[in-house]
C-alpha positions in Angstrom: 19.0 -33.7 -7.2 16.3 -31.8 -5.9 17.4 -28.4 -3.4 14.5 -29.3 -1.2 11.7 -31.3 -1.2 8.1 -30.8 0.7 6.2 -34.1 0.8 2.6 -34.6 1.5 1.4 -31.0 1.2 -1.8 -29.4 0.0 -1.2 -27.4 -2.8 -3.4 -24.2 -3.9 -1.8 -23.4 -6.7 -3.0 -19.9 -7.7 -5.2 -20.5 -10.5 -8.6 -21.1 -8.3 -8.3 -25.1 -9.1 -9.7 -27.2 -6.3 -6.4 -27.5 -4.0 -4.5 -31.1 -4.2 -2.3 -33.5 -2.2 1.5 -33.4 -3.5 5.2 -33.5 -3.5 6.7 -30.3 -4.6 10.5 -30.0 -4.9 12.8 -27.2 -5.8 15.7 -27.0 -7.7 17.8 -23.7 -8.6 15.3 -21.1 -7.7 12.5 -22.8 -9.5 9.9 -25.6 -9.1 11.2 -28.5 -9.8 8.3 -31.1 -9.6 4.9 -30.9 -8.6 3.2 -34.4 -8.0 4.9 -37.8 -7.0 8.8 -37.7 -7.5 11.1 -40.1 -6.4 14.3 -37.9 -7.1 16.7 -37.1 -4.2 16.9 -34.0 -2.5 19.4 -32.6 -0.3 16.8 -31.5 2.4 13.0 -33.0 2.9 10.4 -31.4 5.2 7.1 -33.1 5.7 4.1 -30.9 5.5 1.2 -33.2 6.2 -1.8 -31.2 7.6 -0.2 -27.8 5.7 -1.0 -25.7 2.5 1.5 -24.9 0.0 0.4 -21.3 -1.8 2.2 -19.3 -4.1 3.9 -16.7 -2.5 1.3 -13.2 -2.0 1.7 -10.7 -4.2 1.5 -6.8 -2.9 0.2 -4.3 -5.6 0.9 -1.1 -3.7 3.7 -1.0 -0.9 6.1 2.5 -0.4 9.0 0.1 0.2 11.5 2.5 -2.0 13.5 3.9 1.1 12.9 1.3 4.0 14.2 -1.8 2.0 17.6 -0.1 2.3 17.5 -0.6 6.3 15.0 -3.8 6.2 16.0 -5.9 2.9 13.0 -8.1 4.3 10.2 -5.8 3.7 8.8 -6.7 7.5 6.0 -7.4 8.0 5.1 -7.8 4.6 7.6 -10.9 4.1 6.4 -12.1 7.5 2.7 -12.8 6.1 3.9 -14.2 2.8 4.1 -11.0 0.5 7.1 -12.4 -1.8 6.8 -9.7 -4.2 6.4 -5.7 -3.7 5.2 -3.4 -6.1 6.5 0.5 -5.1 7.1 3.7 -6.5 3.3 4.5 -6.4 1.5 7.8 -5.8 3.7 9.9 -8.2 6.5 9.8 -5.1 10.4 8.2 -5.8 13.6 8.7 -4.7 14.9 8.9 -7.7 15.5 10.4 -10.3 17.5 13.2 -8.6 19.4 16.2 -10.1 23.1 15.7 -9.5 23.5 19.7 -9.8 21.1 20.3 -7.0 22.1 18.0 -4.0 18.9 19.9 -2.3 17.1 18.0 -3.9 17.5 15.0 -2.3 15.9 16.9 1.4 13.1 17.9 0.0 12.5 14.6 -1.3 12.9 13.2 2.4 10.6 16.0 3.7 8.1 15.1 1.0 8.2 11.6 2.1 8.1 12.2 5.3 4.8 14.1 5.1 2.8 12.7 2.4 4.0 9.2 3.0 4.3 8.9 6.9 7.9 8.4 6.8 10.2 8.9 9.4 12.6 12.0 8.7 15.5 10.3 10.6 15.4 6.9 8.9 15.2 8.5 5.8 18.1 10.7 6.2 20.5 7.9 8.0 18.9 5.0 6.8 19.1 5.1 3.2 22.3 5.5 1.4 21.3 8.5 -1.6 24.7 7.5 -3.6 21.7 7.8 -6.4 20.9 10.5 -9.4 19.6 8.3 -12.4 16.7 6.0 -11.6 19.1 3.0 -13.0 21.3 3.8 -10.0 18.3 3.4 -7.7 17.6 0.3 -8.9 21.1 -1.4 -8.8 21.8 0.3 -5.3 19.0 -2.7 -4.3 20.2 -5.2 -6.9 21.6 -8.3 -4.3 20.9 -6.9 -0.8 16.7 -7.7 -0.8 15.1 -10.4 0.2 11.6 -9.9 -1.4 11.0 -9.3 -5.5 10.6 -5.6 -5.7 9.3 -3.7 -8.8 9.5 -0.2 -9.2 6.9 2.8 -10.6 8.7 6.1 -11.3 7.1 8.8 -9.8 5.5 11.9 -11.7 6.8 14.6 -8.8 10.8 13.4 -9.1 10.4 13.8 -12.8 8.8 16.9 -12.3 11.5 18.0 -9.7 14.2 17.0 -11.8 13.4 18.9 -15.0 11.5 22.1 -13.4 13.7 22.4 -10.3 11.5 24.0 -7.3 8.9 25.6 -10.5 7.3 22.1 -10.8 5.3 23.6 -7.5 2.6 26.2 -9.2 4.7 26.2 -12.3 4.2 24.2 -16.3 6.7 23.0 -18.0 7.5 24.7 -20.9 7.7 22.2 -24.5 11.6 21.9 -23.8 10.8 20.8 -20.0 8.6 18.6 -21.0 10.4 16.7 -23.7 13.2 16.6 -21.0 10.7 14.9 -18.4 9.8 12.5 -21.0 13.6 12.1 -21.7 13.9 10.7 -18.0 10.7 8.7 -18.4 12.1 6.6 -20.8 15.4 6.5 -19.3 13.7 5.0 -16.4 11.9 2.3 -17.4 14.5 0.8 -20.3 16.9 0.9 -16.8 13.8 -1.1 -15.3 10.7 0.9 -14.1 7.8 -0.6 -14.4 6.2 2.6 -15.5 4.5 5.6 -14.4 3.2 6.9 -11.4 1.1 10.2 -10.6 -1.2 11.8 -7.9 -3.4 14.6 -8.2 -5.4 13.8 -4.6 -5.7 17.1 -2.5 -4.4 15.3 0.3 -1.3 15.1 -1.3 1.5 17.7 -0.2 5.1 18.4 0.2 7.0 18.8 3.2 6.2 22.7 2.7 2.9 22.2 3.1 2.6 22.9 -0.6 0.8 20.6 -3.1 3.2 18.1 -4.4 4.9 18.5 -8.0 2.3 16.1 -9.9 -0.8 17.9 -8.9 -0.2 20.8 -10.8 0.4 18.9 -14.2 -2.1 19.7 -17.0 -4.4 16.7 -18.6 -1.9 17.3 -21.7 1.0 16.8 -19.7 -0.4 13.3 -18.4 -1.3 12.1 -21.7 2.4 12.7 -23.2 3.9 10.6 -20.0 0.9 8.3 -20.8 1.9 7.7 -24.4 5.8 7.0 -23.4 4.7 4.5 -20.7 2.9 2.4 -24.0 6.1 2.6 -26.0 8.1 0.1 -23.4 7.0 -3.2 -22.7 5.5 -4.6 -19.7 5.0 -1.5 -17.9 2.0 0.1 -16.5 0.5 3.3 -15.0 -0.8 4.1 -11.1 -2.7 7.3 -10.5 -4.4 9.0 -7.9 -7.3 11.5 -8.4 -9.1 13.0 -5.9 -12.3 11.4 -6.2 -10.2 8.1 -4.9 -11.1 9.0 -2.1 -15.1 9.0 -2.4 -16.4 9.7 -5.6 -15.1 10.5 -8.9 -16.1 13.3 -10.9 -17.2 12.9 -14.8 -14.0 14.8 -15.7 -11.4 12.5 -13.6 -13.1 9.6 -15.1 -12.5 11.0 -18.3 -8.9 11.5 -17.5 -8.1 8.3 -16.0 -10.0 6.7 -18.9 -7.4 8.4 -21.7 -4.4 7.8 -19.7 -4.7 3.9 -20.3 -5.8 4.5 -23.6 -3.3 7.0 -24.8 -0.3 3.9 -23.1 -2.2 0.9 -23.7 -1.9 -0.4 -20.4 -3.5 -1.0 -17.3 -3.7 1.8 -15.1 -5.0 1.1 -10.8 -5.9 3.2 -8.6 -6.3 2.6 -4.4 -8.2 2.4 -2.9 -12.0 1.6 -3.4 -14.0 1.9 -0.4 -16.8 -0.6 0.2 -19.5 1.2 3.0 -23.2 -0.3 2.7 -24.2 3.3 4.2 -23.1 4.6 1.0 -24.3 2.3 -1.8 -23.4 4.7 -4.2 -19.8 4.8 -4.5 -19.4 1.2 -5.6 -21.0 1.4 -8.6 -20.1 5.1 -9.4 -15.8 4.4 -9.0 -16.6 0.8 -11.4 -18.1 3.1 -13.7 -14.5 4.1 -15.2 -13.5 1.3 -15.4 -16.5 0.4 -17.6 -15.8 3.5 -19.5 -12.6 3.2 -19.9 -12.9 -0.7 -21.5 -15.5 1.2 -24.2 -12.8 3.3 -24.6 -9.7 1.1 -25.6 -8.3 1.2 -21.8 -8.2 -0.9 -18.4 -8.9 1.0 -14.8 -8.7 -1.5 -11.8 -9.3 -0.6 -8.7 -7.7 -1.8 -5.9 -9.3 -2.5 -2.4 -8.4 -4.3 0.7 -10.0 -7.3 2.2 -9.9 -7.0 5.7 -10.2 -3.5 7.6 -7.1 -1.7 8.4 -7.0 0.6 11.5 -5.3 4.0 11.4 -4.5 5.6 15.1 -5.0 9.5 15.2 -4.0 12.4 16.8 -5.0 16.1 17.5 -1.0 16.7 18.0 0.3 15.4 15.2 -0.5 15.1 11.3 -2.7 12.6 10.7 -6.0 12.0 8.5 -8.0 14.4 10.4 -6.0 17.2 9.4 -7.5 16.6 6.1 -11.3 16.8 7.1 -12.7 20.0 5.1 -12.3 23.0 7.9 -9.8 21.0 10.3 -6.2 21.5 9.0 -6.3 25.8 10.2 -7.2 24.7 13.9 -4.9 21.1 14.0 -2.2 23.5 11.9 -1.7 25.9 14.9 1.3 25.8 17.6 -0.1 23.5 20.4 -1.0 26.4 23.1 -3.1 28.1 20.4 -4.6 24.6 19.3 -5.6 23.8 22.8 -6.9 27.2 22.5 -9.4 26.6 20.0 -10.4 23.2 20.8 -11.6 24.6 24.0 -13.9 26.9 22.4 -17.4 25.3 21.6 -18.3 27.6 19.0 -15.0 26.0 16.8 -16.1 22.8 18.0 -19.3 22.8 16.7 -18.0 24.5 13.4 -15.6 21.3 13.0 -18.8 18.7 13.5 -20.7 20.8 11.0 -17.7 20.6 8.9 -16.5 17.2 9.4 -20.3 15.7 9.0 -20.7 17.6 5.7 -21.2 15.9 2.1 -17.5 18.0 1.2 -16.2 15.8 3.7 -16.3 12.9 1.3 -15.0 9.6 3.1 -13.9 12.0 6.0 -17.0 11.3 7.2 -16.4 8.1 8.6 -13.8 9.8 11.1 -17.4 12.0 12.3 -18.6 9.2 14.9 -16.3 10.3 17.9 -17.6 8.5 20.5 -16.8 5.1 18.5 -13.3 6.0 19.4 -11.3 4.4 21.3 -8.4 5.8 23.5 -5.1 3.9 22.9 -1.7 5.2 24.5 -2.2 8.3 27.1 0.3 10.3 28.9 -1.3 12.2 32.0 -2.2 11.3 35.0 -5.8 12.3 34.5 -6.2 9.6 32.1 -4.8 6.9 33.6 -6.7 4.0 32.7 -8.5 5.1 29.9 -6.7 3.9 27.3 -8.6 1.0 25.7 -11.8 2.5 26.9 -14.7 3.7 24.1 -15.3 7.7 24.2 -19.3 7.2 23.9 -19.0 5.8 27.7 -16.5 8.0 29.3 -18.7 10.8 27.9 -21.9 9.2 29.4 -20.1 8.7 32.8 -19.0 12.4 32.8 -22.6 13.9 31.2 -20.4 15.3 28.2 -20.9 15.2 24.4 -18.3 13.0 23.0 -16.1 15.4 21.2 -15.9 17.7 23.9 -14.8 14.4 25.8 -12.2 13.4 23.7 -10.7 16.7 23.4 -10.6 17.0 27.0 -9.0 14.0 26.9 -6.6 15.3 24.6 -5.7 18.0 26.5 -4.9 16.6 29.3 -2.2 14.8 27.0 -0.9 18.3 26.3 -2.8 16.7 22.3 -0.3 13.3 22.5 -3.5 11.0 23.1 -3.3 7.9 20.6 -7.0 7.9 19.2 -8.1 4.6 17.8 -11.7 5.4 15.6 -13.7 1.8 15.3 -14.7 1.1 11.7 -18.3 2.1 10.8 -18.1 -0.4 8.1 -18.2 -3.5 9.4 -21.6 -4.3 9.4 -22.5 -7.8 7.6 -24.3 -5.6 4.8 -20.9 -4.0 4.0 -18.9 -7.7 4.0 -21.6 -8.8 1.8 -20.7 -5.9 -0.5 -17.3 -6.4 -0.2 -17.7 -10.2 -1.6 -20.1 -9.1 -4.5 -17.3 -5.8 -5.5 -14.3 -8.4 -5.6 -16.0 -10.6 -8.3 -15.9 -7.4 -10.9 -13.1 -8.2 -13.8 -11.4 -4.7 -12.5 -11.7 -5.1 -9.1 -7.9 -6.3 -7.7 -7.5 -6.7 -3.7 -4.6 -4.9 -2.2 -3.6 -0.9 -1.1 -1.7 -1.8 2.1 0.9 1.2 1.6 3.4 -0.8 3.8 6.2 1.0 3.8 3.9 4.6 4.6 2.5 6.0 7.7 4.8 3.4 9.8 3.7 4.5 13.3 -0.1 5.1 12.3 -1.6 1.9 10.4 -0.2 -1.5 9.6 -1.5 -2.9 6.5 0.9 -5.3 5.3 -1.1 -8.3 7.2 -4.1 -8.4 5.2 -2.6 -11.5 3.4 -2.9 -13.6 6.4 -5.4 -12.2 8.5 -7.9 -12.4 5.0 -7.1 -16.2 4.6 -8.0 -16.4 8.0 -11.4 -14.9 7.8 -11.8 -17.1 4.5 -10.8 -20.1 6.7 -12.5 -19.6 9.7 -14.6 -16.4 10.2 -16.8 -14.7 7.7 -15.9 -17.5 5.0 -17.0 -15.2 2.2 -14.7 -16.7 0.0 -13.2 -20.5 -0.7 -9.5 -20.9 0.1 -8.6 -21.5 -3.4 -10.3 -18.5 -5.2 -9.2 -16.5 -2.0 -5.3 -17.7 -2.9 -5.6 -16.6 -6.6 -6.7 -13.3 -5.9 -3.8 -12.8 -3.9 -1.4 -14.3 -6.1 -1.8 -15.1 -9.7 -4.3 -11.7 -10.3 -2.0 -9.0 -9.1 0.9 -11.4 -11.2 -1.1 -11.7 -14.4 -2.2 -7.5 -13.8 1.6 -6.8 -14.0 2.9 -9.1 -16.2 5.2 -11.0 -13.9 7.2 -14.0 -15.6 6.5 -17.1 -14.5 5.7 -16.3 -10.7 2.2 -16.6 -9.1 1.8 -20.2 -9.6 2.8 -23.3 -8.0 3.8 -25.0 -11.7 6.8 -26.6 -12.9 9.0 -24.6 -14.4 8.4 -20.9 -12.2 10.4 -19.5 -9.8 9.9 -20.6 -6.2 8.2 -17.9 -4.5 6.1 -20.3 -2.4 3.8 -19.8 1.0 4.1 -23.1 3.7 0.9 -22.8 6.4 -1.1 -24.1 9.0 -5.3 -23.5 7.6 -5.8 -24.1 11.5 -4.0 -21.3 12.8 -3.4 -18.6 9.6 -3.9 -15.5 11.0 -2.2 -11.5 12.0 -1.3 -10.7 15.1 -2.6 -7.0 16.7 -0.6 -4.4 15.3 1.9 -3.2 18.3 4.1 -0.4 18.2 7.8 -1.2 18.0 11.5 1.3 17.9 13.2 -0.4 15.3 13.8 2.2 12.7 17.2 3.7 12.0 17.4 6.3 14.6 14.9 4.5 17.2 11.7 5.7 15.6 8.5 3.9 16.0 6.7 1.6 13.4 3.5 -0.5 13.8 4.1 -4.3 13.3 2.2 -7.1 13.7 3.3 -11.0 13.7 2.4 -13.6 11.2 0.7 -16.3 12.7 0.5 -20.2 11.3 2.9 -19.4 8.6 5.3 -22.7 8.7 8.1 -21.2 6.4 8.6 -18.7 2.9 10.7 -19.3 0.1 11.4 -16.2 -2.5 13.5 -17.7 -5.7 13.8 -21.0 -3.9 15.3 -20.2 -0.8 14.0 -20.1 2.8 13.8 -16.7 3.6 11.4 -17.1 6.7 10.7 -20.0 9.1 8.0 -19.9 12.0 7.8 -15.9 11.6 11.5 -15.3 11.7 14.1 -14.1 8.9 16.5 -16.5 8.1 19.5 -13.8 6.8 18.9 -14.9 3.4 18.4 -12.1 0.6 17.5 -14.1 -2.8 15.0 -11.1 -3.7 15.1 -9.7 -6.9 14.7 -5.9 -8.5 12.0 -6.7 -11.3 12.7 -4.6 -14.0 10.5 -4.1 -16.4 10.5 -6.0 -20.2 13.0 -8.4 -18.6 10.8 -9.9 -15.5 7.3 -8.4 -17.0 5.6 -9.1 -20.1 3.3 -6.6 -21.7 -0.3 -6.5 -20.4 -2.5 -4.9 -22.6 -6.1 -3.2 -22.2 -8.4 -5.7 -24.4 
C-alpha cells in the first residue's frame, strides 16, 4: 500500500523532459510509482491543474547555527528548498578546541560579523555541546526538517590547530599536518568537504581578517589534496575578485585547488550587469582554464535580484566601499560629524565611484535609493519615497539628502538602493550566462545577514518570472536547474528527480499563482531579534523523505530531514 498518492498532476521531473500528466505515489520515504497505478494508498490528494517538481535544491545557505532554533530552514523550506548545502565561506561551528572553551565566542562574534548573525541567537539559540565536527553533525541528526549537508570551514580548522596565531600567523609543518589531521576527521564523520575565503571583506568579530585569509597558496593545495582523497566531497572558495573581477593569479589558484582534489570547486556569486560586459566573460574564463587544467570551477549566480537594506549606523555593505569603513567606523556623534562635512562627502563619491570600488559601485547611484523604516519626526512620511525626488523638492544633491535624512535618524534610517541592473539588456545576459556548462543558479546565503536581505525566495519568485513575467526560460529547463544540476554538482544519491526508486523530496504548486511574497521584517529569533522573511505563494504542499513537511505555506511539525554526510548520501563527482 502506497503512503500517499497524488493523482492527476503535472509532473516536471528535473531532467528538462517536456512535463507530463501522472499519478505519483509514495511509499517509505521514496517514490513509489510514477504513471497510472491502481495500488491503494492510505491518503489520496487530487492535484488536477498543479505541478509536481522535485524538491529545490540550495547550493549556498549559512544554515549551520539557525537550524538548531528553526529545524525548518524558514523561509527556505517555505519556497521548496528541500535540501541545504552549508558550511561555506571557510566559516563553521565546529571543529572547536575542547581546551579553549573561548573559542567557541569568538566563533559567535565571527559569525555575527562576517555572516550577519545575530549575537544573541547565537549564544542562546544554539546548544555548543560540540568539539569534533562528527559531534556537530549528530547534534542535528533527527531534529531537521530539510536535507542539510555540511562544508568544513578553513578558519575553524585554522583556529583549532593555531589557537588565536591563525590571525597574521602560518602554520608551522606540525600545524599543518594537524589541520589536515581534522580535515580528514571531518569529512570520513560526514563533511562534504572544504571550505575557504580569502575575500577582503571577510573579517572577524575583531575587526581582524578572518583565519583563512592569511593561508599561503601551499597551504590551500595540501587541504585541496585531502579533500580528493574522500569520496563525494567537494571544495567552496572565495577570492576577492568574486566580487568583480578576478585577477590572473586567483584564477590560477582556484584553477589548482580543483586539480590538486579532483573535484568541483564553486564560487558565489557571479554578477550579471550589461554596464559591465566584461566581467562575464573574464570570471568564466577560470573556469575554462581550469577544465584545460584537469579541474571544474562553477560559478554560482542568482536568478532573480535580491535586495539588501543599508545603513550609515550599522555595519552593512557600504562599510566596505574603498575609503568608507574609517568614517562609518567612528562612534556615532563623530560620524555625524564627518558626514556633515562636504569636503568628506565628496571624498567618499570620488571614492565610492572609483574603478577600486569594484561591484561597490553599484551602491554609488544614491538618489536611486529608497528610504524604508525612519525614526524622527522630520521624516515622517518618507519612507518609501526615492532620494532623487526628495533631493529635487529640497534643491539638494542626493547624498547630502540622504545623509541629512540620516541624521535626523540619529544614522537608524533603513536605506533600500534600487538595482541598477535590471535593465532588459542585463536579463538578456543573465539567460545567455546560465546556459554555460559551469554556470549553476543559486548564492542565497539564507541563514546570513538575517535582518538585511532575504534570499532564500529565489526558488519561487524565479518560477514565477519563468511562468509569467520575463519568461526567459521554459518551466521544465527552469525546474532542472534548480533541482537535478545543484544534485548531480554534489553528488546527491538518488534525489533531484521525480523517478521511481528516489527519495521523496517533492514540490506540489499552483503555475497560476507561484510566486514570493515582499520580504518583511519579523522578531522571531531566539532572544526577539529581527530577521527578513517573505511568504511562499502558490506552493500547495512539500514533502522531504516522503513526508508532508509543509502545506499551504505552513510547517506541519514534521522533521524527516536528514544530515547528508558525505560518501554515504554523495557519490564522487569528478572534474572531466
Amino acid at each position: 500500500m502506497l503512503d500517499h498518492l497524488i493523482k492527476g498532476v503535472t509532473v516536471v521531473d528535473g531532467t528538462g523532459a517536456p512535463a507530463r500528466t501522472a499519478d505519483v505515489g509514495i511509499r517509505d520515504g521514496r517514490i513509489a510509482a510514477v504513471g497510472k497505478t491502481a495500488e491503494a494508498a492510505r491518503t489520496t490528494e487530487d492535484a488536477h491543474g498543479l505541478v509536481l517538481t522535485p524538491g529545490f535544491v540550495d547550493p549556498h545557505t549559512h544554515y549551520d547555527a539557525q537550524l538548531f532554533w528553526d529545524p525548518y530552514a524558514t523561509p527556505s523550506l517555505n519556497h521548496g528548498v528541500t535540501t541545504v548545502a552549508a558550511g561555506n565561506c571557510g566559516f563553521t561551528l565546529a571543529p572547536l578546541h575542547p581546551g579553549r572553551p573561548q573559542d567557541a565566542d569568538y566563533t559567535r562574534r565571527m559569525m555575527s560579523k562576517v555572516e550577519g548573525m545575530s549575537l544573541v541567537a547565537l549564544e542562546q539559540g544554539a546548544p555548543w555541546s560540540w568539539h569534533s565536527f562528527g559531534e556537530y553533525l549528530d547534534a542535528l541528526e533527527g531534529r531537521i526538517a530539510v536535507n542539510a549537508g555540511f562544508m568544513v570551514g578553513h578558519c575553524a580548522l585554522r583556529r583549532h590547530v593555531m589557537g588565536p596565531e591563525a590571525i597574521g600567523g602560518q602554520p608551522t609543518g606540525e600545524q599543518l599536518a594537524d589541520m589536515l589531521r581534522l580535515l580528514h576527521e571531518a569529512m570520513d564523520a560526514g563533511a562534504w568537504g572544504l571550505s575557504t575565503t580569502q575575500s577582503a571583506t571577510h573579517s572577524d568579530g575583531d575587526g581582524q581578517p578572518v583565519a583563512s585569509r592569511h593561508a599561503r597558496p601551499e597551504e590551500l593545495l595540501a587541504l585541496s589534496r585531502a579533500v580528493g582523497e574522500h569520496g563525494g566531497t567537494q571544495i567552496e572558495a572565495i577570492v576577492a575578485g568574486c566580487l568583480d573581477q578576478f585577477s590572473d593569479a586567483e584564477i590560477d589558484l582556484l584553477t589548482e585547488m580543483s586539480a590538486a582534489a579532483g573535484r568541483p570547486l564553486n564560487w558565489n556569486v557571479l554578477t550579471v550587469d550589461a554596464a559591465v560586459p566584461e566581467r562575464v566573460p573574464r570570471q568564466l574564463s577560470a573556469s575554462e582554464r581550469a577544465r584545460k587544467a584537469g579541474g571544474r570551477v562553477v560559478a554560482l549566480t542568482m536568478p532573480i535580484l535580491t535586495p539588501m537594506n543599508m545603513s550609515l549606523g550599522t555595519f552593512c555593505a557600504l562599510n566596505l566601499i574603498p575609503g568608507w569603513g574609517p568614517v562609518l567606523g567612528l562612534p556615532v556623534p563623530e560620524r555625524i560629524a564627518r558626514l556633515r562635512d562636504p569636503d568628506v562627502r565628496a571624498e567618499m563619491l570620488r571614492r565610492a565611484r572609483s574603478k577600486e570600488a569594484g561591484v561597490f559601485r553599484r551602491l554609488a547611484d544614491f538618489g536611486r535609493y529608497v528610504i524604508g523604516d525612519t525614526y524622527s519626526e522630520a521624516n515622517r512620511g518618507l519612507t518609501g519615497r526615492v532620494v532623487r525626488d526628495i533631493a529635487a523638492e529640497r534643491g539638494q544633491d542626493p547624498f547630502a539628502c540622504l545623509v541629512e535624512i540620516c541624521v535626523n535618524d540619529e544614522l537608524r534610517t533603513v536605506l533600500w538602493p534600487m538595482p541598477s541592473d535590471n535593465d532588459p539588456a542585463s536579463w538578456a545576459l543573465r539567460a545567455e550566462t546560465w546556459s554555460h556548462e559551469d554556470v549553476l543558479l543559486g548564492g542565497s546565503d539564507a541563514g546570513a545577514h538575517l535582518d538585511r536581505m532575504c534570499g532564500a525566495p529565489y526558488t519561487t519568485r524565479f518560477l514565477g518570472d519563468c511562468l509569467r513575467g520575463r519568461k526567459l526560460l521554459g518551466l521544465e529547463r527552469a525546474v532542472r536547474m534548480l533541482t537535478d544540476d545543484p544534485a548531480r554538482l554534489f553528488g546527491l544519491r538518488e534525489r533531484g528527480r521525480v523517478t521511481e526508486g528516489f527519495h521523496a523530496d517533492l514540490v506540489l504548486l499552483d503555475p497560476e499563482r507561484i510566486d514570493a511574497g515582499p520580504a518583511r521584517l519579523v522578531h522571531d529569533l531566539p532572544g526577539d531579534g529581527p530577521r527578513l522573511d517573505s511568504r511562499a505563494i502558490g506552493v500547495r504542499a512539500v514533502w522531504v523523505n516522503g513526508v508532508e513537511v509543509i502545506r499551504d505555506d505552513v510547517v506541519t511539525g514534521a522533521v524527516p530531514g536528514r544530515v547528508l554526510r558525505s560518501g554515504r548520501d554523495t557519490e564522487t563527482v569528478g572534474t572531466r
